[in-house]
C-alpha positions as CSV (number, residue, x, y, z in Angstrom):
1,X,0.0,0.0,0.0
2,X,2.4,2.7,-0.2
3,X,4.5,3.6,-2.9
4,X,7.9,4.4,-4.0
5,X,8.1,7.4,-2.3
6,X,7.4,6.2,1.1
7,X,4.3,7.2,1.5
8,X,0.9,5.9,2.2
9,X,-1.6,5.1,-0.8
10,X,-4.0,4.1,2.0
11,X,-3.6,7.7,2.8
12,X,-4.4,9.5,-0.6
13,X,-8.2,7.3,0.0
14,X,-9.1,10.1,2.8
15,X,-11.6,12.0,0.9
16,X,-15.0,12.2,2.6
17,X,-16.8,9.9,1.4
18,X,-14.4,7.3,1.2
19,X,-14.4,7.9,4.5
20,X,-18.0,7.4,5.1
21,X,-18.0,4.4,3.3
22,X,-14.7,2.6,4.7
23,X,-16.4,3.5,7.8
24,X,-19.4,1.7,7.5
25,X,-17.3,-1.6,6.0
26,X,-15.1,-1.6,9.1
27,X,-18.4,-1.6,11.1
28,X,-20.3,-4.1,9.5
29,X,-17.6,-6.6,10.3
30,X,-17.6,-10.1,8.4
31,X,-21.0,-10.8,7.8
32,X,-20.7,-7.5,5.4
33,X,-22.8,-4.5,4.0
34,X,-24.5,-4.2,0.3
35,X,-23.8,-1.3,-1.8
36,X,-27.7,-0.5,-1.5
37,X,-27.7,-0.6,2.4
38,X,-24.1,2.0,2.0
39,X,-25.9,4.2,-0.6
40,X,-29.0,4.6,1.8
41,X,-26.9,5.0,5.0
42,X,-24.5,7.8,3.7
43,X,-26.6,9.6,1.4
44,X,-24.3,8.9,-2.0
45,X,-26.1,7.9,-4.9
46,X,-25.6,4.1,-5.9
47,X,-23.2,5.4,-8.8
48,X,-21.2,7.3,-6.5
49,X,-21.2,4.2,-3.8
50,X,-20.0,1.8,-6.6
51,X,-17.3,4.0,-8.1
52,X,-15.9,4.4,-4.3
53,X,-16.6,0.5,-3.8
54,X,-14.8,-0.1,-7.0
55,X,-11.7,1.6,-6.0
56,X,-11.5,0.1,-2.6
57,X,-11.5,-3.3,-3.9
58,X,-9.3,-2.1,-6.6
59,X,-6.8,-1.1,-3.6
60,X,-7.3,-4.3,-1.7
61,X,-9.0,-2.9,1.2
62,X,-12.8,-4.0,0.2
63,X,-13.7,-7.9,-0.7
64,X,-17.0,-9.4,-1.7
65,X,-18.2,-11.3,1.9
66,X,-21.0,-13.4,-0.1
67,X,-24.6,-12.9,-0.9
68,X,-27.6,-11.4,0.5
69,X,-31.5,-11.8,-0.4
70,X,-33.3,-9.0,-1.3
71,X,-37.1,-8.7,-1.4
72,X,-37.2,-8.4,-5.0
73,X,-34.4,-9.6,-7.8
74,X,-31.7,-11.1,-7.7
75,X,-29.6,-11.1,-3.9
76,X,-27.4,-8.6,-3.2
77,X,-23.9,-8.8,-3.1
78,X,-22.5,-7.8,0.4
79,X,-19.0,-6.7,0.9
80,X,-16.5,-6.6,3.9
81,X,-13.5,-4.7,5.1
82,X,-10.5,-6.8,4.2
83,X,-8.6,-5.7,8.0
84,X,-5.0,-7.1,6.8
85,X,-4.9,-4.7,3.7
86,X,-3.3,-2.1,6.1
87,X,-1.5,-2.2,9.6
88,X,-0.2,0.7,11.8
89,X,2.4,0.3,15.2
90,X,1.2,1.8,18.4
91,X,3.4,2.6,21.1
92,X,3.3,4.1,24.8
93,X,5.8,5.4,26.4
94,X,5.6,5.9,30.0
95,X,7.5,6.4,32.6
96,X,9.0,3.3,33.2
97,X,8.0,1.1,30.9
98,X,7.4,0.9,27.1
99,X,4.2,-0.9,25.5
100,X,4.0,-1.4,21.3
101,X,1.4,-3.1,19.5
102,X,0.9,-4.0,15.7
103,X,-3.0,-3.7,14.9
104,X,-4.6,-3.9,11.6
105,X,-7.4,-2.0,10.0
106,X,-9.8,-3.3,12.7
107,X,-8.0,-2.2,15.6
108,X,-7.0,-5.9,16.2
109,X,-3.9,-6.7,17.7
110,X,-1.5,-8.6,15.6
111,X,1.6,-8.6,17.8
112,X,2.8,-6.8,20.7
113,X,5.8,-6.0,22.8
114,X,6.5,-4.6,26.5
115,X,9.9,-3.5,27.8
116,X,11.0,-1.7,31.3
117,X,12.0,1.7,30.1
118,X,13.5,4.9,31.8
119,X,12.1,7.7,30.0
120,X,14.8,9.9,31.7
121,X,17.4,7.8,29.9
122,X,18.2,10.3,27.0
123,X,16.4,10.7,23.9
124,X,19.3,8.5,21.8
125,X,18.5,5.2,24.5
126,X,15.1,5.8,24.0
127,X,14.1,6.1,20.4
128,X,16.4,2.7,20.0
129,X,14.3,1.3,22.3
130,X,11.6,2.5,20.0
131,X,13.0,1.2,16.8
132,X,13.4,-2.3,17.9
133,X,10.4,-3.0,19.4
134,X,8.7,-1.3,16.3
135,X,10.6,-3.2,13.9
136,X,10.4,-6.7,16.2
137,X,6.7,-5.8,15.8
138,X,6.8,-5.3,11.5
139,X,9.0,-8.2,11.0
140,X,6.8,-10.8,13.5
141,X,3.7,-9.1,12.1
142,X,4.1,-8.7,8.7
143,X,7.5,-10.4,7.9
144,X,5.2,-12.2,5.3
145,X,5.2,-9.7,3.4
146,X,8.1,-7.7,3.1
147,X,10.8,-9.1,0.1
148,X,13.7,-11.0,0.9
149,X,16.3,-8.9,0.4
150,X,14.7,-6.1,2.5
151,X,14.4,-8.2,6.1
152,X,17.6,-6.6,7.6
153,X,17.7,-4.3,10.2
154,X,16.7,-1.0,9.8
155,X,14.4,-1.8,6.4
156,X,11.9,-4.0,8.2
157,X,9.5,-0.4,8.6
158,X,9.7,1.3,5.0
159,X,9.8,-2.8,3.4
160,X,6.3,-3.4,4.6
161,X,3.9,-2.5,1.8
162,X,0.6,-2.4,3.8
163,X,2.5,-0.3,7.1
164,X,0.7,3.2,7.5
165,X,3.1,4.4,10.2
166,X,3.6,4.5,14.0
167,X,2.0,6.1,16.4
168,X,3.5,7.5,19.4
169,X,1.8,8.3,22.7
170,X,3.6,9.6,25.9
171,X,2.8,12.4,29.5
172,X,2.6,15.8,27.8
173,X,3.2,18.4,27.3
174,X,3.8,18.4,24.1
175,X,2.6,19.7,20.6
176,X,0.6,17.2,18.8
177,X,1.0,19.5,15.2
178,X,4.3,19.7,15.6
179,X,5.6,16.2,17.0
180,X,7.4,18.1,19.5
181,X,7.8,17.5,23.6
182,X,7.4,20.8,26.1
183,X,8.4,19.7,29.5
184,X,7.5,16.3,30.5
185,X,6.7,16.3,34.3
186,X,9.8,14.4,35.9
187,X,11.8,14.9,32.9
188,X,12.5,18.3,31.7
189,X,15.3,17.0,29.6
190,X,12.5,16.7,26.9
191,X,11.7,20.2,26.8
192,X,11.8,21.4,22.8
193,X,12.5,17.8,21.5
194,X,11.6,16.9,17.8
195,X,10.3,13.4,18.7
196,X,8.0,13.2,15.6
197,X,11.2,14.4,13.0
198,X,13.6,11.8,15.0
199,X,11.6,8.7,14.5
200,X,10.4,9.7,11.3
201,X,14.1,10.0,10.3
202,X,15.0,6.8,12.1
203,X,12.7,4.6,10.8
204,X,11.4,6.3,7.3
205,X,7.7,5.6,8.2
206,X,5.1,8.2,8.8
207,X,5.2,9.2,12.5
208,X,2.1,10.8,14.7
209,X,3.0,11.7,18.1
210,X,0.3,12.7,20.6
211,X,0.1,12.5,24.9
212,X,-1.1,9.5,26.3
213,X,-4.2,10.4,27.6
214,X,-5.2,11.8,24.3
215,X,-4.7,8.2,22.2
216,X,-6.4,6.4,24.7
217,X,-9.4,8.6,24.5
218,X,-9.4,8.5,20.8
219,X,-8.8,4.7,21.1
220,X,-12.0,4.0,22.7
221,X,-13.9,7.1,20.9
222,X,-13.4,5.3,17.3
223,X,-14.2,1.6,19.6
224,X,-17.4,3.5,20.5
225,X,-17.3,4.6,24.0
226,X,-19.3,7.8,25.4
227,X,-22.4,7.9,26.2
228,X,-25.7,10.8,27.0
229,X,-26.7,10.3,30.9
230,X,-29.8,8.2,30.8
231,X,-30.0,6.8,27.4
232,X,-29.1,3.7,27.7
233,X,-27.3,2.2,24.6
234,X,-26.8,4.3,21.6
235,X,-27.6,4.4,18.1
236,X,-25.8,4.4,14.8
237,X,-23.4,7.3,13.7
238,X,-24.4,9.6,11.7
239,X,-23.5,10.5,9.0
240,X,-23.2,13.1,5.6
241,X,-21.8,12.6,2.0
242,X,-20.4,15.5,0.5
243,X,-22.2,15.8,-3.2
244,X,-20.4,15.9,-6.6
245,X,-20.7,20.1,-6.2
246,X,-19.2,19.9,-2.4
247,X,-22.7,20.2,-1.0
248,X,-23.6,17.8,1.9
249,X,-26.0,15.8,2.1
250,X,-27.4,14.7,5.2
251,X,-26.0,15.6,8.8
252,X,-23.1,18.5,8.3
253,X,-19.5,17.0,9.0
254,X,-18.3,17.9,12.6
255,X,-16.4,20.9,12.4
256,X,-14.6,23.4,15.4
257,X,-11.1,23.7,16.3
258,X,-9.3,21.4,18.1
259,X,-12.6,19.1,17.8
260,X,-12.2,16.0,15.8
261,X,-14.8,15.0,13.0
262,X,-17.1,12.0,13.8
263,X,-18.1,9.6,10.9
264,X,-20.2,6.7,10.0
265,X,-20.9,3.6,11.9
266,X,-22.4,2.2,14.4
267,X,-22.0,0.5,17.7
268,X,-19.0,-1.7,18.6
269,X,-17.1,-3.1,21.6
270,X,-18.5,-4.4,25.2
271,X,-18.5,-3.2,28.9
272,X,-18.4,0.1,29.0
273,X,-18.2,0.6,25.1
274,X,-21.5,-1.6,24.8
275,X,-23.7,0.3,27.1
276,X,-22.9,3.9,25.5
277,X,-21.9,3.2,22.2
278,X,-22.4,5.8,19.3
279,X,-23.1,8.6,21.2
280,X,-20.1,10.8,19.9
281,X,-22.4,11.7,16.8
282,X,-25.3,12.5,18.7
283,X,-23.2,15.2,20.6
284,X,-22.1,13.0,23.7
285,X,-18.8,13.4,25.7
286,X,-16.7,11.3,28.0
287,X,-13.6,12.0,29.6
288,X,-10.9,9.2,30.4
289,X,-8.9,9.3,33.2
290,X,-5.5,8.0,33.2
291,X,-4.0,6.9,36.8
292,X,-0.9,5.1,36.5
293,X,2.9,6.7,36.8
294,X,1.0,9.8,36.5
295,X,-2.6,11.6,36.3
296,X,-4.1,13.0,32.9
297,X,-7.5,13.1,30.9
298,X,-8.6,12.8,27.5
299,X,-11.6,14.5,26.7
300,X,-14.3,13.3,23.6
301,X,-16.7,15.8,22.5
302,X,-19.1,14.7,20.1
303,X,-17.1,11.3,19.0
304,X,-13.4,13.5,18.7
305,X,-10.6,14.5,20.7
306,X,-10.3,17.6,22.5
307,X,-6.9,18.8,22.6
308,X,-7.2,22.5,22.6
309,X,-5.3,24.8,20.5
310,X,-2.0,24.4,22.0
311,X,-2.3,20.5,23.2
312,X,-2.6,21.6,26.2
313,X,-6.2,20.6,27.2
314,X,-6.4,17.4,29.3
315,X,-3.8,18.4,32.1
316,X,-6.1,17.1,34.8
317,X,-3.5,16.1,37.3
318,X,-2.3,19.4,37.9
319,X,-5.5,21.4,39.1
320,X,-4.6,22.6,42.4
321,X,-7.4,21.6,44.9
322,X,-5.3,21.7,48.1
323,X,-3.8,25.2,48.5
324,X,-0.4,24.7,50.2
325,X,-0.5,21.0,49.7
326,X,2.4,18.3,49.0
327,X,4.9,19.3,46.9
328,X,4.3,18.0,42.8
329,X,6.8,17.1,40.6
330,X,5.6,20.0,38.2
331,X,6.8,22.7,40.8
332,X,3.2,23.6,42.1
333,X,1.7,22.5,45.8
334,X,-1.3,20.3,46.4
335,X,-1.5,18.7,43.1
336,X,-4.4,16.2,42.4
337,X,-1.7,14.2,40.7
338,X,0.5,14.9,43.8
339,X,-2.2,13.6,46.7
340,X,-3.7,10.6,44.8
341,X,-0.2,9.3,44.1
342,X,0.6,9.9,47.4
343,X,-2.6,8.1,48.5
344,X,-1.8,5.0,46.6
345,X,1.9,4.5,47.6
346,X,1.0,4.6,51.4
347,X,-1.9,2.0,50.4
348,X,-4.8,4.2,51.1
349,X,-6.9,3.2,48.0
350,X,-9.9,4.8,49.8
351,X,-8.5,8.2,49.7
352,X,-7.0,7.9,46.6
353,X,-10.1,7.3,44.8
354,X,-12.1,9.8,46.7
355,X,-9.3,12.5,46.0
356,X,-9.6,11.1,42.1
357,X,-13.2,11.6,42.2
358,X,-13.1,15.2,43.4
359,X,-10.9,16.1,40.4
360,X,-14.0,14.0,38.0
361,X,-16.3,16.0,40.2
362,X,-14.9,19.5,39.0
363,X,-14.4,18.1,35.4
364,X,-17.9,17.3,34.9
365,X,-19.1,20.5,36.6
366,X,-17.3,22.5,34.1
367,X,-17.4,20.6,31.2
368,X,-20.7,19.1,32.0
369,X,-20.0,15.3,30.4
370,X,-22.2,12.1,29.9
371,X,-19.2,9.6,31.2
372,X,-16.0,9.6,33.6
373,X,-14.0,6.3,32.3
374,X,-11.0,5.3,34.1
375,X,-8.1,3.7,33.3
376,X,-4.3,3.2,33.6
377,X,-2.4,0.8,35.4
378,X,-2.8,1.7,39.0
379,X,-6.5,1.5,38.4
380,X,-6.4,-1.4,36.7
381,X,-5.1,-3.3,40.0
382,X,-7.9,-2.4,42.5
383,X,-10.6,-1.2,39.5
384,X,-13.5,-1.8,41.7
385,X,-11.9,0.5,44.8
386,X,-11.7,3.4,42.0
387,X,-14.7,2.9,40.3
388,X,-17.1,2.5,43.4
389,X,-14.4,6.1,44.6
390,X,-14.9,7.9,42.5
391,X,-18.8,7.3,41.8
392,X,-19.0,7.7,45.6
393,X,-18.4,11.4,45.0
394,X,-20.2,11.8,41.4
395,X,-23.1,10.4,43.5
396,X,-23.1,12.7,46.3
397,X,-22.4,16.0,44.0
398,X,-25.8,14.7,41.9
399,X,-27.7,14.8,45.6
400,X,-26.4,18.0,45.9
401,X,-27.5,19.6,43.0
402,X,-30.8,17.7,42.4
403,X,-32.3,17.8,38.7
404,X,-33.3,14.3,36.9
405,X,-30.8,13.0,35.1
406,X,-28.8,12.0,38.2
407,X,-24.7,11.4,38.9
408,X,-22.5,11.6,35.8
409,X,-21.5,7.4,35.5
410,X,-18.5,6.1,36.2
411,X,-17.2,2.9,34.4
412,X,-13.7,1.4,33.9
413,X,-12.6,1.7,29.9
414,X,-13.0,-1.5,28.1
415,X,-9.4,-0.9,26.6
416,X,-7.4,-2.5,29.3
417,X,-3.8,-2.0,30.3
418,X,-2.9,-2.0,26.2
419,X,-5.5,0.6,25.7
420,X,-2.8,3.5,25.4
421,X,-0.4,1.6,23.2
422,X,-4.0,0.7,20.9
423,X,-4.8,4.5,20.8
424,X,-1.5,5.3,19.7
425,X,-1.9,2.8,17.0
426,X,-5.4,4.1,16.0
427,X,-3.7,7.9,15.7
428,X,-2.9,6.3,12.0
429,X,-5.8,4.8,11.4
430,X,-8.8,6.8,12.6
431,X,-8.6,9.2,9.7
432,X,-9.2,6.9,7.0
433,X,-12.5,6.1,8.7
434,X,-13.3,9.9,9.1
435,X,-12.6,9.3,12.5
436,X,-10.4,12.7,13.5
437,X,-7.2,14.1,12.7
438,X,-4.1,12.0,12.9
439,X,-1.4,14.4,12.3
């Protein structure tokens, strides 16, 4: 899938509609979807549907999944996403350890890899760390293939035809345009480092860099998390083709800065996923929160990544809610990041989750959101102390405040431990499904 220039032909398919289309294959899974059922579901005409059907096939990415009877003529040919036409490499870098996964078009993981890591190590130790584990990853995943002659170190990347690129998803700040870190909490030796231009250099692939918290949220966003307080399961995406003359029809495309564009689909995933799926098209929100070497949110507005002009929105665990607290690691006092931390290391899970569900507490008050989902590592080892925490205090600030739609849920993200590393991944990916910006 990519040429001889290095880059991505899967890449040059991210028109609109494609988009809409691609979309609605990836959702249908196996049993497939008929040109028909895409024409009436994104608004294209048939001609337009088969033309954009025709060229996906024509790329590899669409296959026929079999027959379908209609209620008049002859059945209807169904067809399918083909998920090993393109791959992309996700990997998290935190603190300590390093997490990399191969996924395909699906979001299903092919390979993976986990390796202790010092991020304060130097920017040399680390991006080698990088590079092997990402081209471990090609080689295991897609050694297949890549030619002979190209299976050497080094070429493993740029050899592997359907490779869109790597994603790479770490504590901020940093500048998602750019690729470039700010001042890592812990390790200011970051500050001003080209991390996207590095990689991109070292490995000759395509390289998206974003903060952790970020990928995860856009991770279970495209997997169909979210979710409007008191409606139960959601609906489909919705969705609008852009006509021969640009006009639209059907719902307008998301639009707004530093808000990602929702697409077509429908719903997808279990647990929390399940139960609030496909509410980013019909305006819901959710905001993930990370707990693990460190504190942060991702925050999903109508199915897309908030990151704020500057990448700096999300920077939950350093709202000051104990004046003249702790010492924090940024240089402030009385950090949320700083007590809940603290909370856990002296084994007070109790505390920690209460002092976790104050911060959740403010961040729906201001932001007003349908969902609080938590994740990371440290809540993945006592989820039902954090989850019960935290909705203890959601609960309480609902009785406060009365009204009828009650406390603002809590859930634990469906992603797992790997659910960074996957969102990093899905930084190359979401786009061609209309699914945000990925650069």
């Amino acid at each position: 899938m990519r040429g001889a220039a290095g880059g991505a032909n899967l890449l040059a398919l991210r028109s609109h509609n494609t988009a809409l289309v691609l979309d609605l294959l990836r959702t249908a899974g196996g049993a497939g979807i008929s040109r028909l059922e895409l024409a009436e579901r994104t608004g294209l005409t048939p001609q337009a549907v088969s033309k954009i059907t025709a060229r996906l096939r024509g790329e590899g990415l669409a296959a026929e999944a079999g027959r379908r009877a209609s209620t008049g003529g002859k059945p209807r040919t169904v067809l399918r996403l083909v998920p090993g036409a393109g791959h992309a490499l996700g990997v998290h870098l935190d603190r300590d350890e390093l997490r990399a996964v191969l996924v395909d078009l699906d979001g299903t993981v092919v390979a993976e890899r986990r390796a202790p890591l010092d991020l304060g190590a130097g920017a040399e130790t680390v991006l080698e760390m990088v590079a092997r584990a990402a081209e471990e990853l090609a080689a295991e995943g897609l050694g297949h293939l890549v030619a002979e002659g190209a299976r050497v170190p080094g070429a493993a990347l740029a050899a592997a035809p359907t490779l869109l690129g790597l994603g790479v998803a770490l504590p901020g700040p940093l500048d998602h345009v750019r690729g470039v870190l700010h001042r890592i909490t812990g390790f200011p030796g970051w500050d001003g480092y080209p991390l996207r231009e590095a990689l991109e250099r070292r490995l000759g692939v395509p390289v998206v860099v974003d903060k952790d918290t970020n990928a995860a949220a856009l991770g279970l966003a495209v997997g169909g998390a979210g979710g409007e307080r008191g409606s139960g399961a959601g609906g489909q995406r919705g969705s609008g083709a852009v006509g021969e003359g640009g006009s639209r029809a059907g719902a307008e495309w998301g639009s707004g800065a530093g808000v990602e564009a929702g697409g077509a689909g429908g719903e997808r995933g279990g647990g929390a996923g399940a139960e609030a799926a496909g509410a980013g098209a019909r305006g819901g929100s959710f905001a993930y929160l990370h707990l693990g070497t460190g504190l942060g949110a991702g925050l999903v507005f109508g199915g897309g990544v908030h990151r704020g002009a500057r990448t700096g929105a999300g920077e939950f665990g350093h709202q000051v809610v104990q004046l003249d607290g702790p010492p924090c690691t940024c240089g402030a006092r009385g950090c949320i990041e700083a007590l809940c931390l603290a909370a856990v290391a002296r084994g007070d899970l109790a505390e920690a989750a209460r002092v976790l569900g104050t911060g959740a507490a403010n961040l729906a008050g201001l932001l007003d959101i349908d969902l609080v989902l938590l994740g990371g590592r440290t809540v993945a080892a006592a989820p039902e102390a954090f989850v019960q925490g935290v909705g203890a205090v959601l609960d309480a600030r609902a009785r406060r405040e009365g009204g009828h739609d009650g406390p603002v849920p809590v859930r634990l993200a469906p992603t797992g431990t790997r659910g960074v590393a996957e969102g990093a991944a899905q930084l190359l990916l979401a786009p061609l499904f209309g699914r945000g910006e990925g650069g």
